[in-house]
N, C-alpha and C positions, 0 to 999 in steps of 0.2 A: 492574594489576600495576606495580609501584615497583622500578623496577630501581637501583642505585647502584652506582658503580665507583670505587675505591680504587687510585692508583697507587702503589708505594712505589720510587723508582729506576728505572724504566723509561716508556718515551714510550708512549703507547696509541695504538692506533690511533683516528682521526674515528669513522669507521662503526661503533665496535664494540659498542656500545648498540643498535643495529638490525639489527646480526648475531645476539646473544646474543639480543634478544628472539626474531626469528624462532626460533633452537633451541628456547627455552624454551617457545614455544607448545605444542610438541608433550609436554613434559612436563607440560602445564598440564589433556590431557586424562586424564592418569593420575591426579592430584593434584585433580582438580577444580579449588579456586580458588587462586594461587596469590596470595601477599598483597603479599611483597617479596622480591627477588633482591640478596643485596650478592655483588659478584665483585672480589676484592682480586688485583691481580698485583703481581708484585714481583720482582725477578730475584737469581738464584743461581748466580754465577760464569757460566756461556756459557748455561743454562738460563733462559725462562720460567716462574714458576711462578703458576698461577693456581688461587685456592680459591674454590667459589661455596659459599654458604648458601642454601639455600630455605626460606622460611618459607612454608608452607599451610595455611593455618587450622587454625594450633596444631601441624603438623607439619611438622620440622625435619630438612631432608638437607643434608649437606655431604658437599664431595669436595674432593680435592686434586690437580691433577695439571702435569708442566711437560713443557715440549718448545722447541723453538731460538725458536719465535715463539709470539707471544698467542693467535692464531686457530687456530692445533692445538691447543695447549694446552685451548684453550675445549671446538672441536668431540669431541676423545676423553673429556675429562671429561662433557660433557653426554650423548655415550654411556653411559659406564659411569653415569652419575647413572640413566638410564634403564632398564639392564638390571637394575638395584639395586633400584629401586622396582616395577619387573614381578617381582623377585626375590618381592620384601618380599609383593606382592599375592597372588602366588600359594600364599604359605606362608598369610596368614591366610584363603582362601579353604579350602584345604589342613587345618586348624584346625577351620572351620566344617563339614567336610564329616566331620570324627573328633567330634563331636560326640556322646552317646550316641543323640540321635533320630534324625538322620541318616548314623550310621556302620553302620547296620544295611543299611539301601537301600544304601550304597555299597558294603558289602562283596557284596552278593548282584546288583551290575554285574557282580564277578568283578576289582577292578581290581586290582594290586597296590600296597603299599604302599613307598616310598623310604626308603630313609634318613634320618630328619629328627634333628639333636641334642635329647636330652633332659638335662633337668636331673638329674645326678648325686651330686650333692653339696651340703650348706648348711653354712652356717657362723657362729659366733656369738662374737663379741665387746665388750668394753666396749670405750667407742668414748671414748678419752683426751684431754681438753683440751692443744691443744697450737697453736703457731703454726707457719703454712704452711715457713717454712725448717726447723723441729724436723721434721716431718712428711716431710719431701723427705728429710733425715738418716735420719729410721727407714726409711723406703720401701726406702733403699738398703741398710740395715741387712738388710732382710728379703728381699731380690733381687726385691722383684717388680716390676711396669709401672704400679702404680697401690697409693694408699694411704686408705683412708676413717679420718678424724679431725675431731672435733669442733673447729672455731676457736675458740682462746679469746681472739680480738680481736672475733668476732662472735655467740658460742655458737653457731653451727648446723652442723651434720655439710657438711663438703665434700669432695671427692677430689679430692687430686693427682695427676697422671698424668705419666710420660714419654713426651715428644713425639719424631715423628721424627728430629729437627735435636739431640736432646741434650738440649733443656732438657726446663722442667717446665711444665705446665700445671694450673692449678686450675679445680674447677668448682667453683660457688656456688648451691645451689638460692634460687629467687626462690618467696617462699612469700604 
């Protein structure tokens, strides 16, 4: 596992590569192998704020969390990264058990069945050649949090997003 740490304005502490890894281990046996960890801190007025990325073999969690020092910051995000991904596991086990082969035996345990969201709604449109600042203009045009549009500096569909902080964020599929 490849751990990297990214300071932007803030002093890190020595050990904190050998703190993180110890946490991380333990998310290593949810995740199986874990490939590379970047953890970027960076400070926000009296706030710590630190974001880790996990990459594990092809799957991608990120969190974001701050607190007065690095190592809260760290230890409560590497919790909720945890309970997220026990989250995540239990829903597609959860999945596999609604199965039609298997939802029969399930049902006749007597278990009941939660809550789970379902998909409600589809939606279809033509997806307009446009550049990322024109894109950021409609988005706000149309109130929402995010906007899919075809780049027309790159042709390929990407989605703009707003980000916590105000700004915008773009995603670019890598194809």
């Amino acid at each position: 596992m490849q751990i990297n740490i990214t300071a932007k304005g803030v002093a890190v502490p020595v050990d904190l590569k050998e703190m993180a890894e110890r946490k991380i281990e333990k998310l290593e046996k949810l995740l199986r192998k874990i490939d590379t960890v970047d953890i970027m801190c960076s400070r926000e007025r009296q706030w710590r704020v630190v974001e880790i990325m996990i990459n594990a073999n092809g799957v991608l969690v990120r969190g974001e969390d701050r607190a007065i020092d690095i190592r809260s910051a760290i230890d409560s995000l590497l919790d909720k990264l945890e309970r997220r991904i026990k989250k995540s596991r239990s829903k597609m086990v959860e999945h596999y058990r609604n199965l039609p082969e298997t939802r029969q035996a399930w049902e006749e345990e007597g278990t009941s069945d939660e809550f789970e969201p379902t998909l409600v709604r589809s939606k279809r449109f033509t997806v307009k050649p446009m550049i990322p600042e024109e894109a950021a203009a409609q988005m706000e045009l149309v109130g929402h949090d995010f906007f899919v549009f075809r780049n027309a500096e790159t042709d390929q569909v990407n989605v703009i997003y707003r980000r916590k902080d105000g700004n915008y964020g773009l995603i670019e599929p890598e194809l």
